[in-house]
N, C-alpha and C positions, 0 to 999 in steps of 0.2 A: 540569649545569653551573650554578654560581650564584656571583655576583658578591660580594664582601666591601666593607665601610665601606672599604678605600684602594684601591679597585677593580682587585682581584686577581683572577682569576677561577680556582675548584675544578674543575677536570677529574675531579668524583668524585658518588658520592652524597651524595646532603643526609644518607640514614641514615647513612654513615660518618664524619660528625663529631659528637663525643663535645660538644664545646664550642662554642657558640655566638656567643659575644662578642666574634670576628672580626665579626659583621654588626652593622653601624652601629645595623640596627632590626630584631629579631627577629619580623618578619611578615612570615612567605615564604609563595609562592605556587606551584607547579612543576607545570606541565602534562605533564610526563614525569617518574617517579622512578628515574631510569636515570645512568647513564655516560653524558654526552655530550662533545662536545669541538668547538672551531673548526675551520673549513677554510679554504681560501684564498676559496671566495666564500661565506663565512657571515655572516651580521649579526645584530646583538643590537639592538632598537633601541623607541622607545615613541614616542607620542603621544597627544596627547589631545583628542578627540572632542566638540563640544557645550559649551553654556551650562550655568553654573550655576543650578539645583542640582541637574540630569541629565549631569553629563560621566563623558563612558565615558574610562579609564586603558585602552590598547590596547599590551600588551609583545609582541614580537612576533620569534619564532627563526624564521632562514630557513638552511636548508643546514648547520644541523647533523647531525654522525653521531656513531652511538653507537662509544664508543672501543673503536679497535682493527678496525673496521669498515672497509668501501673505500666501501662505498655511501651516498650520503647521505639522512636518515630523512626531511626533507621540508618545511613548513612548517605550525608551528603556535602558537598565541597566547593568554595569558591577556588575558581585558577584566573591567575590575574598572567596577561599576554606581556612581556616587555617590546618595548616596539610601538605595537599597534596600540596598546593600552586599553585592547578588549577586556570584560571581564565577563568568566562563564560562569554561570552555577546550574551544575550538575548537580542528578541523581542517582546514583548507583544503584542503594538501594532506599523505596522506602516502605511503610508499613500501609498495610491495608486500611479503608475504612475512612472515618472522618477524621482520624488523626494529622492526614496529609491532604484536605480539603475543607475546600470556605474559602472565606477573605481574608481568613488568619493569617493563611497561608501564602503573603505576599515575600517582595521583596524588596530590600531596600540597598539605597549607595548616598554617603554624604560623603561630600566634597568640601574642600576646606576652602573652597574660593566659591563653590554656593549655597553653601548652607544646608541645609535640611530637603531632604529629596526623595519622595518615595514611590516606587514601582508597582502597582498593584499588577500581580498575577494570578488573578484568581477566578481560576479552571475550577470544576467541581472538583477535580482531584490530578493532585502532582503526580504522576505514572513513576515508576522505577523504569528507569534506563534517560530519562528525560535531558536536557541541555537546552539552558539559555542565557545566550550570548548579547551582553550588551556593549555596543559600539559607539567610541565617541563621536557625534555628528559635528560639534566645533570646537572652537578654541573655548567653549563656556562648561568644556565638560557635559553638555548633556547628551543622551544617550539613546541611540535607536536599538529598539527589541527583536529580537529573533529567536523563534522558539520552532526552530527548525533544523539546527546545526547536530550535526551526531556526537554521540556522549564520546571525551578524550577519556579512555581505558586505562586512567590510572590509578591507582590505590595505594595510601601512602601507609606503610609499616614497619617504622623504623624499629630499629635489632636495640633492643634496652637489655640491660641486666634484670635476668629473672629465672626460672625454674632451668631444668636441662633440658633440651630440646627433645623434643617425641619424636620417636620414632616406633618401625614396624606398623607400618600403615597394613592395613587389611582388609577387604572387603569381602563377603562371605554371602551368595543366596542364598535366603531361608525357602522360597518358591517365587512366582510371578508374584504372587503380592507383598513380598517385603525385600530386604536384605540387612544386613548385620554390618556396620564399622567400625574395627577397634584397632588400636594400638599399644604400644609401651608404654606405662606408665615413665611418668619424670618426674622424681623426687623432687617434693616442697610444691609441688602445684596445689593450688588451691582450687582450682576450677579447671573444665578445659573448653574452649569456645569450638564446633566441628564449621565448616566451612566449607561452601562447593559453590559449583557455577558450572553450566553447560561447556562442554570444550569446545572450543572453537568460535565462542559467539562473544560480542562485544559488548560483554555486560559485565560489571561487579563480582566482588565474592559475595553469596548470601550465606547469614550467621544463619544455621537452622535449627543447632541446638546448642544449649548449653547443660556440660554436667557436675553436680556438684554432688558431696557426699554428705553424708547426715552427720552430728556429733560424732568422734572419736571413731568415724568409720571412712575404708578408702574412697577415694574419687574413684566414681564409676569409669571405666576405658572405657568402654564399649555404649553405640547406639543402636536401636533398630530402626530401620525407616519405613514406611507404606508407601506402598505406590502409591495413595496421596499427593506423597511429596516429589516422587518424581515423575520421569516422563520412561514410557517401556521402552527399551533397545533404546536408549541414549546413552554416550561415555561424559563423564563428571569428570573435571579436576577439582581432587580434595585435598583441605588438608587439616590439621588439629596446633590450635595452640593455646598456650600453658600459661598459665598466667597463676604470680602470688604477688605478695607483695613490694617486691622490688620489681617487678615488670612482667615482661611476657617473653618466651621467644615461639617462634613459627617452627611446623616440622616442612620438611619436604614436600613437594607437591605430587600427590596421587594419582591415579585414573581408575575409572573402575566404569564398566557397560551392563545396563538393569537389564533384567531377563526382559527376552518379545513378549511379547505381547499374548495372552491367553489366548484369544483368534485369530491369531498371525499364522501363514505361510512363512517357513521358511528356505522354500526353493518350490521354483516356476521353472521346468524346462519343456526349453520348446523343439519339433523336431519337424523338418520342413517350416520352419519360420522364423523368426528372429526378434527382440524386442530391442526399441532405437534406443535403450541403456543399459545397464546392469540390473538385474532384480533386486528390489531394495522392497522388502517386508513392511516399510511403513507406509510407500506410496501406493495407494489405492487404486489411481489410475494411469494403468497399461495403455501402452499402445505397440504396435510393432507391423511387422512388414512379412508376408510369406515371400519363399523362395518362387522363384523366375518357371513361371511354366507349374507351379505345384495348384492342385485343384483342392488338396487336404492337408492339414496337418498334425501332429500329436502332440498330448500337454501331458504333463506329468507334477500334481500339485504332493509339496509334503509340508504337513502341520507343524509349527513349531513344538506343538505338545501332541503325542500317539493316543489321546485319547479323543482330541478334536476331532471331527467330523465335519468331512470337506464335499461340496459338490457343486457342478457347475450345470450352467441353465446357456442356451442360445436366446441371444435377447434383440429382440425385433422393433430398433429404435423407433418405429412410426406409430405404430399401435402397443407400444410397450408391454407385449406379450414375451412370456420367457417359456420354453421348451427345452427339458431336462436333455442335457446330451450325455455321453458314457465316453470315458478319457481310455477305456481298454481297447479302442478299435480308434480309426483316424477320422477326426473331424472335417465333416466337409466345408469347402468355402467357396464364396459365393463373389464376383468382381466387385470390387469396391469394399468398402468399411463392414467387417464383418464385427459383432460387439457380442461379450457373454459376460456375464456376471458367475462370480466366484464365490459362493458362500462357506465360512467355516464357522463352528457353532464348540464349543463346551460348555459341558454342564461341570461345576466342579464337586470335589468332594462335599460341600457346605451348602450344596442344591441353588449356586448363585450361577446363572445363565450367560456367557458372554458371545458375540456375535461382531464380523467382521466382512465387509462384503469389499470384493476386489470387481472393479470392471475393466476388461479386456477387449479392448479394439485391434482386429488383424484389420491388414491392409493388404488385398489382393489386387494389385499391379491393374487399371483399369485403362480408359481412352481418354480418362483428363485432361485436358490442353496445357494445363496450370503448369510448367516444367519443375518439377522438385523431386529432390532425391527420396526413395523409401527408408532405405538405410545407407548406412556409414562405419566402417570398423577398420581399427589398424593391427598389426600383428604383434609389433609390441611397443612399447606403455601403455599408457588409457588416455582414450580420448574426451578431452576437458573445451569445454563441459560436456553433459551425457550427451547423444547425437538427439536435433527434433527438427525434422522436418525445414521449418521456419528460422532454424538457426543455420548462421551462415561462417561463423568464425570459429574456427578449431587450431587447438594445443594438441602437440604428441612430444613427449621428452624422452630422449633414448640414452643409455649409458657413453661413455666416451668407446667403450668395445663395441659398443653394435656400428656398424655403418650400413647396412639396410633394411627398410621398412617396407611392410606389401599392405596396399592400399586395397581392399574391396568397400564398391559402392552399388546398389542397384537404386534403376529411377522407380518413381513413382509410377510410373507408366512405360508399360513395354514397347509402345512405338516411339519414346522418348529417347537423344541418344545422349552419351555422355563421352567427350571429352576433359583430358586431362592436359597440365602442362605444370612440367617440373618429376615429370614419373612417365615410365614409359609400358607398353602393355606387353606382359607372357602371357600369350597363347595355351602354354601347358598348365599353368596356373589360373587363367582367365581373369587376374586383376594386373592392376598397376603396382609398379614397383620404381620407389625411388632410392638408385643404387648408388653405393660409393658416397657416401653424406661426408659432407667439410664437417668441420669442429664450429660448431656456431648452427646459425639458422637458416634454412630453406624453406619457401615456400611453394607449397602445391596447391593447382587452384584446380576443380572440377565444374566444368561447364556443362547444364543440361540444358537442350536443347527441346522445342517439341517437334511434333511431326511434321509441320509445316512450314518451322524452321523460321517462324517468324519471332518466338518469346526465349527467352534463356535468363538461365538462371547458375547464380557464380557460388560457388563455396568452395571458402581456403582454409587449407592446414597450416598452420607454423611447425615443420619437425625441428626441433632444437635437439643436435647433438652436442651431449654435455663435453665440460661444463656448462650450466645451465644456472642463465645469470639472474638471481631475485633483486636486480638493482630496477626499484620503480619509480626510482627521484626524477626529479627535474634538474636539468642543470641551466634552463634561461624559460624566460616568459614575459612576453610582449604583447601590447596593446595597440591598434592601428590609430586609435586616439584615446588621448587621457596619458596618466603615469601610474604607477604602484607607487603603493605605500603602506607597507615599507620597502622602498626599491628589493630587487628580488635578490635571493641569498638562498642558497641550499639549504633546505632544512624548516624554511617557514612554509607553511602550509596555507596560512591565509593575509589578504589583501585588501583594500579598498584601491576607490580608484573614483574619483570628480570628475564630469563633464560636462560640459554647457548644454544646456536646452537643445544649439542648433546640429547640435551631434545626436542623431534619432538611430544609428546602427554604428557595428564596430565588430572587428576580427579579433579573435585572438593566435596568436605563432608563438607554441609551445615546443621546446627541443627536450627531448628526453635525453639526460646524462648515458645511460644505455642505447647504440643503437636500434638493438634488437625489440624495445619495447614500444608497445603499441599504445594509442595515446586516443581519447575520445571526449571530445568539446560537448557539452549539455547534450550527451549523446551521440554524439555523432562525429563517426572518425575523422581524422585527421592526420597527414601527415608529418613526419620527423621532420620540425624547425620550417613548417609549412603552415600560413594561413588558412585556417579554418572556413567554415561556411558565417556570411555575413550574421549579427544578435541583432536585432530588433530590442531597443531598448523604448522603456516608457519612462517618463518620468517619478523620480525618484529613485529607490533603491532596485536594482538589477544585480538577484545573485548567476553568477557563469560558472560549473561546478566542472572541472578536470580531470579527468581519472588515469593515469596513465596504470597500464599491466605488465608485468615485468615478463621476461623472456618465458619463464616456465607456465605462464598463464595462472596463476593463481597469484601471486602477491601484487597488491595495488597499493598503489597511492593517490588521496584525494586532495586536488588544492580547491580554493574554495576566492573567488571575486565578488566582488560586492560595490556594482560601479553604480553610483550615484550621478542621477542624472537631473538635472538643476528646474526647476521651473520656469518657465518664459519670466516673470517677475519678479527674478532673482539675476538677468538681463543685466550688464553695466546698460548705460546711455538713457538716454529719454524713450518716450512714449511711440507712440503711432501719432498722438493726436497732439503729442507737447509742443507748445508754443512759447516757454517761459524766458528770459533773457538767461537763467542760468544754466549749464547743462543739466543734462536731466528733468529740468522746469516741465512744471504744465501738464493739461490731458492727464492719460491713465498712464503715461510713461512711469518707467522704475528710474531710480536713482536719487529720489527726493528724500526729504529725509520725513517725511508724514508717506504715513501707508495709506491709499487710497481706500476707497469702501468698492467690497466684495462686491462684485456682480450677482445677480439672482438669476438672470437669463442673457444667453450668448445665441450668436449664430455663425459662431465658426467651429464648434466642437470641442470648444474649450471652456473648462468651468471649475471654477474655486469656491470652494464654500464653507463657511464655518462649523467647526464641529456641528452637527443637528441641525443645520441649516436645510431649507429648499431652493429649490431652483433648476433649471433646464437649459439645455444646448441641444442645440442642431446645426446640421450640416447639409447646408443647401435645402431642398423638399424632400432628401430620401431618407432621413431616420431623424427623430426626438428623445432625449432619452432624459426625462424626470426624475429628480429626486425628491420624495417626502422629507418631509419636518421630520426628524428626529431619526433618520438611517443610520446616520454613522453618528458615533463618537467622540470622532478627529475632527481635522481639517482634511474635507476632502480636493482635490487634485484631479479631475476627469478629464481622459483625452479621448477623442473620437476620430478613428485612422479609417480611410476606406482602400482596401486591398483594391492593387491595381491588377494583379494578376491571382487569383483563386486558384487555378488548374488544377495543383498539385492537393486540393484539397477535396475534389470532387474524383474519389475512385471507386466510385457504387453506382454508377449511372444516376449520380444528384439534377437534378434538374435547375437552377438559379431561376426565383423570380426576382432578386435586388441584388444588388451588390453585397460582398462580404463586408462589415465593417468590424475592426478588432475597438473593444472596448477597453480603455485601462483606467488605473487608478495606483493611489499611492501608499496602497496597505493592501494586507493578504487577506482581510478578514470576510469572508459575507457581509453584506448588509443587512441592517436591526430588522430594518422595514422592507417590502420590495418596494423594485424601482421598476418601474413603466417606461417601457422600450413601443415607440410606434413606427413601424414602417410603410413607406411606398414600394409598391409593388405593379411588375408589370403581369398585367390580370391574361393578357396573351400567350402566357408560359402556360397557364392552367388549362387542363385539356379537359374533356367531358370525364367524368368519375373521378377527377383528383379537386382537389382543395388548396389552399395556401396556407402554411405554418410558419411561426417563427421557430428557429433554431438554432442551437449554440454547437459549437466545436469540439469535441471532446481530446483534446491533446496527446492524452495517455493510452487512450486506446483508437485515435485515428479515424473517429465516426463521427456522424453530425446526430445527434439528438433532439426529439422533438420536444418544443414547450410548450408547442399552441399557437392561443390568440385569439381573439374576436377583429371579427372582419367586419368594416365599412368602406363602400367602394373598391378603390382602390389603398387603401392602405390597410393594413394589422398592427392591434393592439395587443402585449401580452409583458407579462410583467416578471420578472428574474432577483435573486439574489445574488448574483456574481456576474462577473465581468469577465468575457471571453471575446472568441469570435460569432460573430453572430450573421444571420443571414435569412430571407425567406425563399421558401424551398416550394415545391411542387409536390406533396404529397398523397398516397393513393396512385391503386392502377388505375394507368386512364383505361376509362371503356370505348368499346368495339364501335362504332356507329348503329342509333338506332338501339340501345340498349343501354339500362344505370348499375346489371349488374354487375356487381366489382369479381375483380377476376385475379389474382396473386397465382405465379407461375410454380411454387410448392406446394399448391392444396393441391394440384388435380390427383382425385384419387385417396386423397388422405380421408380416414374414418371420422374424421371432424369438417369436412370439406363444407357440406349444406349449412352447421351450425356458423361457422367461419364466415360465410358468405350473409348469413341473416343478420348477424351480430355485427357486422360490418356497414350495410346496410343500416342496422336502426344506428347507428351512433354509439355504439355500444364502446368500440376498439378500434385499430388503424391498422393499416401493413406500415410497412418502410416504404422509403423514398426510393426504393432498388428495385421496387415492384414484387417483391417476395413477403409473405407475412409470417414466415418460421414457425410455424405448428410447432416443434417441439424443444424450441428454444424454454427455456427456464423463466420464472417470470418475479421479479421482486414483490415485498408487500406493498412499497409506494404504488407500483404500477396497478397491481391489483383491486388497490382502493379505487383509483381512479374509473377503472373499467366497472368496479359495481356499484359506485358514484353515480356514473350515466347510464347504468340499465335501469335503477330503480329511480332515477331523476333527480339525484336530492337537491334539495333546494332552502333556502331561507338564508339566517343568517347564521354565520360560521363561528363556528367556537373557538375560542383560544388554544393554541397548542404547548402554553407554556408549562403544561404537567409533563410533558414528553422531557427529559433530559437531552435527547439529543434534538428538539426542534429546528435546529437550525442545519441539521442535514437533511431533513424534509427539502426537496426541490419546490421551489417556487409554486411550478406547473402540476405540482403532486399535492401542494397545502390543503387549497378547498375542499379537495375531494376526500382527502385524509381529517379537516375540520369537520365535516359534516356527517362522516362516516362516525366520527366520535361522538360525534350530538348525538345520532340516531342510535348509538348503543353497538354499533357494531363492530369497532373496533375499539378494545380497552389499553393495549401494549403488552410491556412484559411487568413482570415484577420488579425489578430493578430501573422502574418510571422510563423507558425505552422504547419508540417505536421501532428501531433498527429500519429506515425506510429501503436501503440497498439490502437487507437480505433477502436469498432467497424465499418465497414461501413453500411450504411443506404441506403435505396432504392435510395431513389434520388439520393445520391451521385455517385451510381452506375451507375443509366441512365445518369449520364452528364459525368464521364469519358468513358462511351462504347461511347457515343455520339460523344465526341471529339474523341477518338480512329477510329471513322466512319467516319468522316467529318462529320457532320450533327449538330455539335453543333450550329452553327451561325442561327438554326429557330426561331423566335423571336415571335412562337405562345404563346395566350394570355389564353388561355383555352385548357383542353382537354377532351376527353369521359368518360373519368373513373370517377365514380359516385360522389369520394368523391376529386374530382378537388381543392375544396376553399383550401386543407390542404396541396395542393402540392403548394412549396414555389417558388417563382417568379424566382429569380436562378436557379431553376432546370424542370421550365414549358417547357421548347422549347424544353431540350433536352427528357425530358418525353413524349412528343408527337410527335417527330422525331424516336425515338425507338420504341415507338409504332406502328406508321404508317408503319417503316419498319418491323414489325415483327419479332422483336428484344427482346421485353419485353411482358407480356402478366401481365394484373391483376389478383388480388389473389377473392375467395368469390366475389359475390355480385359485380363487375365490381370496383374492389377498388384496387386505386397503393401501397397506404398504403405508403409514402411518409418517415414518420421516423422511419417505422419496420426496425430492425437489417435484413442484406439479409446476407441468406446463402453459406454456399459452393455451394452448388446444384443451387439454384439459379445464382451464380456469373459464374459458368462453363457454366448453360445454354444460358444465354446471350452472353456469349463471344462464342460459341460455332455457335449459331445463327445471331452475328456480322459478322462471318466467312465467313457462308453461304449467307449472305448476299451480301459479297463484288463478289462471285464469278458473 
């Protein structure tokens, strides 16, 4: 739908007009390139945001639908940047289904200096809360995509002439499954639109009802809602507006928090122990710390509803046995991670069953080397964020009247010591206390030391005595090469920034307008008006994301760079090889004014190629890295870096058989196709009982991952969808001399131990590269397939995965084994065309793929023995008691399948292990 110079408005697509010159000014913008059309409460409407020379243009459709449709698509808005002359189109909100998915669903920009321009972005479906940012790349106007930038939180609602404003907001529980919202009515309303959104989160208002009155009768006030529609123990800001025919106005904005949850706890106290946060009803998983010298401790659980029934079980993480304990006498504990599981159970009036399991991990003070604290607490505000272990940076904000805070900390470990500095220790009190606080910020740091006095570990408090400043701006921001643009100004949040090829790294020195706030570069701190740690840039676009936190430790501000880094052929001057009499002239040199032809294969580690093109580079004889006909889309950009120093990358006992090489390119997207990565490897690193794998880096979570590969000689072969760091590694425990078999220093003794070692043995599964193979680590369904892949040997040729919706989150190293799995019938997905390949699997899902893996899936029993049968779900009963029968699966505790507990490594090898024996 788009508006003309005598403001007509087209009920059509922008592609179906041939002619232009109906629009006043032929620079359109269309955050949907669809069929849209008005409704009775639709609005077309702008505003604009901020001082010059940063004001955001905010156009903004609310309650449009696509024509010919009943439902309506939702609300969504272009913001046009002054300055930078980005343009975002957000989603606040939009409607579910296919209404917001396909290739309908694109988006368009024409420009009056290039004509006709359009952006396809077409995801199966547009999400609510979505943002994408397009950036101009030249002086031609055209535009790079990002669909990665966070939604800007604004909603335009401008105050018209219309009904009296509503008021007496009200919110009213009916019980745990509903509640009641009504107001004042306001004369001449013809309708009233209700409105809410989670508080505190950065999302839209969602419209969730609307109420209107029949003939000659009033507008309903009042709604009732289902927990349906919301979430339990959450607060909402609501509110109601009124709308006839001269406009609308808005009432005040609300709050209101939905009753807990039917199997919630509403208080956990502990006595002789401590939990590293506040008890919050909705997190499931506890952890905490017993006091110093205590062998037991006491729990005391209370229902959020008196007719719940609560009880707790000791749970014995290796052999996942659980043993009822009784909370009227003192729980015993044991050194190290004690765990129990929480159950609370109602049945309600209307015979509908609800069910809530809390698990609780104490920590009893043990001879850990590792130095870390157990707990953490201050005596007064709260400590932000909640205290864990592995966190290291804390807030406490005190009134301007308090001037002293007392610090108690205990370590993780009793031969551990701890040092402070900035607080000093009472004896009669036995913690630290930092006395006499200035107006402004202190910092306290606690040093744990271990026994040996060799490892230490730092965590700081920031105490802020107020005033207590929420300023989280920036007041400068610098580049060690390149410039901003748009030079820097308080108040702009984001930048670009051009630099030449031969610039491969670069600092950034951000000054926070606040001393007191704390400032952290793509993670990682930094100090006030101080260079940052060196960015490794690739070519092309390089985003660097800034967060500074203001004094009180909660308010932040995000800036946002976007340094573009040039391609070598994008170079002034001539070639390597030019000889021409002009500058520039000759060879592969740039500067001429004909574009040379795209290389297909290099041997410097550099490679350009045309969208869907093939071709190859290497780098010396230690790695090749192929691309097939038809991967990318684009024009791809590949660089190949070989890490001169690794170190900081290997902290699991990694073993290097090659060097690390970081792969890059010039888009975020996976590849269509895999790409064929071959390395050289020194075959001398590999010890008797380990193997050589390729492996990729994991960034986010700091581990190397295995892919594989087929081994010839000395090199491996193995094939990927994305671009990381890569390397080959040394995998498997080596064996003892004189023996092949494999040996992981967490079985001995585990109830899975022989299965572990057989399955390991035939090829079945691997350990880590750390020489631990984690029995009861959790195990995804990619990994899963994989592992029953190679016990039953599949083989042939692989099927297409293009029924899965999410196939391109299938890992490369995961496809085969998940292709073939599909041919042979044993894995179908979900309903919603899904393989989910990172989720966890779950019992069930386990017993119905060993089951088809068996034959035995087709049993169409209606019950089975195991105690707690009602919870095992009708899709996965036949094959749970076909594995059963065959002695395939056994119950956990108390004769229980436990139906949605995550199942282990351990667990998943035994099964398949005893599917085996089974067949024989």
């Amino acid at each position: 739908m788009y508006k003309n110079g005598n403001g007509d408005y087209y009920n059509r697509a922008f592609s179906d007009l041939a002619d232009v010159s109906d629009f006043a000014n032929p620079n359109i913008v269309a955050p949907f390139w669809d069929d849209l059309e008005l409704t009775e409460s639709s609005f077309v409407y702008y505003q604009v945001v901020g001082e010059k020379p940063n004001r955001r243009l905010i156009v903004q459709w609310t309650d449009i639908k696509p024509l010919g449709a009943d439902a309506l698509l939702g609300t969504f808005q272009a913001i046009l940047q002054e300055g930078t002359n980005q343009i975002q189109f957000q989603y606040p909100n939009l409607a579910d289904g296919e209404l917001a998915s396909g290739s309908e669903a694109t988006i368009g920009i024409m420009s009056s200096n290039i004509g006709f321009t359009q952006y396809g972005y077409n995801e199966v479906k547009l999400s609510a809360g979505k943002a994408i940012r397009f950036t101009p790349k030249d002086a031609n106007n055209d535009y790079a995509l990002d669909d990665t930038v966070p939604l800007d939180n604004v909603l335009v609602i401008p105050s018209e002439e219309g009904p009296q404003k509503p008021g007496g907001l009200l919110a009213t529980p009916d019980s745990y499954k509903s509640l009641t919202l009504s107001w004042a009515a306001s004369p001449d309303a013809n309708y009233y639109k209700v409105m809410l959104k989670p508080r505190n989160e950065n999302s839209g208002w969602d419209s969730i009802r609307i109420t209107k009155g029949e003939e000659d009768a009033d507008v309903p006030t009042s709604i009732q809602l289902t927990m349906d529609d919301l979430d339990y123990g959450a607060t909402y800001d609501w509110k109601v507006v009124a709308f006839n025919e001269l406009g609308y106005t808005s009432s005040e904005i609300g709050q209101f928090t939905t009753a807990p949850g039917p199997a919630w706890l509403s208080r956990l106290d502990l006595t002789g122990a401590q939990l590293h946060h506040a008890f919050d009803p909705k997190l499931t998983e506890l952890e905490g710390v017993s006091d110093l010298n205590a062998d037991s401790f006491s729990i005391s659980l209370t229902p959020a509803y008196p007719d719940a029934q609560v009880s707790i079980e000791r749970w014995n993480e290796e052999d996942e046995n659980f043993e009822t304990v009784h909370t009227d006498k003192p729980i015993s504990l044991v050194d190290g991670f004690n765990a129990f599981r929480i159950v609370v159970q109602l049945e309600s009036d209307d015979e509908e069953s609800y069910y809530q399991e809390y698990r609780l991990r104490i920590l009893k003070p043990t001879l850990d080397e590792e130095p870390r604290l157990g707990n953490l607490h201050v005596s007064l505000g709260t400590l932000t964020p909640v205290f864990h272990p592995n966190q290291d940076t804390y807030y406490a904000n005190l009134d301007f009247s308090e001037h002293d805070i007392e610090i108690k900390s205990v370590a993780a470990n009793v031969y551990q010591t701890i040092s402070v500095t900035g607080a000093t220790y009472d004896e009669q009190t036995q913690s630290y206390w930092a006395r006499d606080l200035p107006v402004g910020r202190t910092e306290v740091t606690l040093n744990v030391r271990s026994k040996d006095q060799d490892h230490n570990s730092s965590y700081t408090i920031y105490v802020n005595r107020g005033p207590v400043s929420t300023d989280a701006d920036l007041s400068g921001l610098t580049l060690s090469q390149g410039s901003l643009s748009p030079s820097f100004a308080v108040g702009t949040h984001d930048y670009t920034s051009t630099v030449d090829y031969d610039v491969a790294r670069l600092t950034v020195t951000p000054t926070a307008a606040n001393g007191y706030a704390t400032i952290a570069v793509n993670g990682q701190r930094v100090g006030n008006s101080q260079a940052g740690q060196e960015i490794a840039l690739h070519v092309g676009t390089n985003e660097i994301t800034i967060v500074v936190t203001a004094q009180d430790g909660q308010t932040t501000q995000t800036y946002n760079v976007l340094v573009n880094r040039k391609n070598q052929e994008s170079q002034p001057g001539g070639g390597d090889t030019g000889g021409g009499d002009k500058p520039g002239g000759g060879g592969n040199g740039g500067g001429s004014d004909k574009t040379s032809p795209k290389p297909v294969s290099t041997t410097d580690g550099k490679l350009t190629l045309a969208a869907g093109a093939a071709g190859d580079t290497r780098l010396s004889d230690e790695i090749v890295v192929s691309i097939p006909e038809g991967a990318t889309g684009q024009e791809l950009k590949l660089t190949v870096q070989k890490l001169q120093d690794a170190s900081n990358l290997l902290n699991h006992g990694e073993v290097l058989a090659s060097p690390v090489f970081e792969l890059l390119k010039n888009f975020t997207e996976n590849f269509k196709k895999p790409v064929t990565l071959t390395f050289k490897f020194d075959a001398s690193k590999i010890q008797k009982g380990q193997h050589a794998a390729i492996f990729y880096y994991d960034e986010s979570k700091q581990v190397w991952v295995e892919v594989g590969g087929q081994v010839s000689g000395s090199t491996i072969t193995a094939q990927v969808d994305h671009f990381t760091k890569f390397a080959v590694l040394a995998t498997g425990q080596a064996s003892e001399a004189g023996t092949d078999e494999p040996s992981y220093a967490d079985i001995a003794g585990h109830w899975a131990q022989e299965q572990i070692k057989q399955a390991v043995k035939n090829g079945i599964v691997k350990g880590y590269t750390d020489g631990t193979f984690k029995p009861n680590a959790t195990i995804t369904r990619a990994e899963f397939a994989v592992m029953l892949a190679n016990a039953l040997k599949l083989d042939g040729e692989d099927t297409s995965l293009s029924s899965f919706k999410d196939e391109s989150k299938i890992a490369a190293w995961a496809k085969t084994a998940v292709a073939r799995s599909v041919k042979a019938g044993i894995i179908t997905g979900y309903d919603d065309k899904s393989f989910r390949p990172a989720a966890n699997i779950s019992r069930a899902e386990l017993a119905v793929m060993i089951a088809r893996a068996n034959g035995s899936a087709g049993t169409s029993a209606t019950e089975t023995s195991f105690a707690d049968d009602a919870k095992i779900p009708a899709w996965a009963k036949g094959a749970v008691a076909a594995v059963h029968a065959a002695g395939i699966v056994k119950g956990r505790e108390g004769n229980k399948f436990d139906p949605t507990a995550t199942a282990t490594r351990a667990e998943a090898v035994v099964m398949i292990m005893n599917m085996l024996q089974s067949k024989k």
